[in-house]
N, C-alpha and C positions, 0 to 999 in steps of 0.2 A: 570641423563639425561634419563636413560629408561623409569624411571618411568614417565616422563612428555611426550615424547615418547607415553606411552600408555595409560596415560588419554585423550592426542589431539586425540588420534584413538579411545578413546571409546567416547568420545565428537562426532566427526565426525561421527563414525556410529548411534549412538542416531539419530543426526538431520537425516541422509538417512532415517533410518527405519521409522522414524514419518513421513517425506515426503513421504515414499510408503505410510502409512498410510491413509495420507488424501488424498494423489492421487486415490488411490481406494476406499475412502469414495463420492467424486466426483462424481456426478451426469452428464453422456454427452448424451446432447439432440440434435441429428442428426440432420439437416435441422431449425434448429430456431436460429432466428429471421426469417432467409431467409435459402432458399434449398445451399447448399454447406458447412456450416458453423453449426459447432457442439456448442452448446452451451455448459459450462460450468458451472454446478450449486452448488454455495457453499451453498447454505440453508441447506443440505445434513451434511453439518460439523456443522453448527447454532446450528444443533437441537439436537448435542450429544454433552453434557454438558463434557465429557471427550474431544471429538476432540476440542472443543470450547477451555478448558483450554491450552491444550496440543500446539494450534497456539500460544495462550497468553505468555507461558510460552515461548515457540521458540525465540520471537519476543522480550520479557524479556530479555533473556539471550544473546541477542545480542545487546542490544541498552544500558543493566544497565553500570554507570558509566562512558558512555560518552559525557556528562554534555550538555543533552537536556534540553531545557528548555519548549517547547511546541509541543502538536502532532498537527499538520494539517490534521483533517480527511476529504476527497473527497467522497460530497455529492453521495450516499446515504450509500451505503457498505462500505465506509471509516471509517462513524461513528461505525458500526458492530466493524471493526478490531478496527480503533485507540483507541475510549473510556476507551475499558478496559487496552490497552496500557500505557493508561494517566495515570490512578487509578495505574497501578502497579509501573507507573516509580515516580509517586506523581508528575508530572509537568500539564501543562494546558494545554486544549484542546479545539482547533479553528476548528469549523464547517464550512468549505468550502461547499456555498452552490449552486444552483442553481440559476440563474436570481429572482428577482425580492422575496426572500423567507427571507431577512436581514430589520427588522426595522429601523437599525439605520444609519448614516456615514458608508459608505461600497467602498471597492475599489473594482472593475470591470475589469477581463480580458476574453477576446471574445476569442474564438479559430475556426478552423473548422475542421466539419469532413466531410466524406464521403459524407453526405446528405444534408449536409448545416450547420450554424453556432449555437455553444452554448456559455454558459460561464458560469464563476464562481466569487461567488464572497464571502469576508469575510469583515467583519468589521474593520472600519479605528486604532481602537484602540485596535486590538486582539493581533497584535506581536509589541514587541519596538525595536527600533533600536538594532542590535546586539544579539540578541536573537537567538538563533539558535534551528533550524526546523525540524524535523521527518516528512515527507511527505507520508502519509499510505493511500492503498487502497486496495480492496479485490482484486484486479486484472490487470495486466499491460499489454493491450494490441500493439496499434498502438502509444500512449507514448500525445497521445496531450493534454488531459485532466491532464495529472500530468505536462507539461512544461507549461502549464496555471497555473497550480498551485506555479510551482518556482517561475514565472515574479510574480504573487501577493505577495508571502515571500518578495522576493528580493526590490520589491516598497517598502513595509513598512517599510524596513531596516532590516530587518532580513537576517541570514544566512540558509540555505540550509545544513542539517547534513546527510542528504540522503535521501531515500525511501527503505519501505518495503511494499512488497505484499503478499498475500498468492498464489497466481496462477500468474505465466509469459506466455504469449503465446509469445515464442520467434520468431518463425516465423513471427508473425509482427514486428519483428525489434524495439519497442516501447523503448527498451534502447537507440539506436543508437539516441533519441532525448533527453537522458538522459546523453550524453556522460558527462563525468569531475566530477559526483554525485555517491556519494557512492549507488547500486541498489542493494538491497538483496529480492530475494522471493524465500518462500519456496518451492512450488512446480512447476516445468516448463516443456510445451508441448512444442516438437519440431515440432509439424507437426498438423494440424487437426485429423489426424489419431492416434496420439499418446496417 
């Protein structure tokens, strides 16, 4: 019993230290888009092929063997995390995209935000009934762009096996539109300041 005891505790410090990691690999850009509001730059992780694996691996070793069958990656950072996601778990991966970006039979859901409306959309024959869904994106913030993303899972008949992100801004509350979904990200600001 101890001994498992203290591989969960060396487990759990692993994942804290690699989240300091990338939290101070993090790029925070004061006032952009707009003055109040820090931006959060993950390219800062993209470009160091160690922190790059080291999310992969995180993100791995939380999702193997819970009999996913497809990532859902959220146009455009989604594709970033989920792709390699996909490759490591060997399942498929559906590119949720923006308006108007799918050649084929595509199902469509509208969302709004702040400024006005977008949407997402993926192809009518990406997920089949009862298939169940990894919903990944490089970052969760006010939660509307990933609940657009469930209703399109859920249309096609698929299930919903959670979401991961690499960055939560909790402070936007972006779970609480996630309520009932498994939500794991690895790194989380509690405050714009944080």
């Amino acid at each position: 019993m101890r001994l498992r005891e203290g591989a969960g505790g060396c487990e759990a410090e692993r994942q804290v230290s690699a989240a300091a990691r990338l939290k101070a690999a993090i790029r925070s850009i004061p006032d952009y888009p707009k003055k109040g509001i820090v931006f959060r730059d993950l390219t800062t992780i993209w470009k160091d092929g160690k922190l790059m694996k080291m999310t992969t691996d995180l993100l791995y070793e939380r999702y193997r063997g819970r009999g996913i069958d497809k990532i859902l990656g959220i146009e455009a950072r989604g594709f970033i995390v989920g792709a390699p996601l996909a490759d490591r778990l060997a399942v498929g991966f559906v590119p949720a995209r923006k308006l108007g970006k799918l050649p084929s039979k595509k199902l469509t859901m509208e969302y709004q935000l702040e400024y006005g409306r977008q949407g997402l959309e993926v192809h009518r024959d990406s997920i089949t009934r009862g298939e169940r869904v990894l919903i990944v994106d490089d970052l969760l913030a006010t939660g509307g762009t990933s609940s657009a993303a469930v209703k399109l899972v859920e249309r096609l008949g698929g299930r919903v096996d959670g979401f991961a992100f690499i960055v939560e801004l909790a402070f936007l509350g972006g779970r609480r539109k996630l309520k009932g979904y498994d939500v794991y990200s690895i790194v989380t600001y509690h405050s714009e300041q944080d």
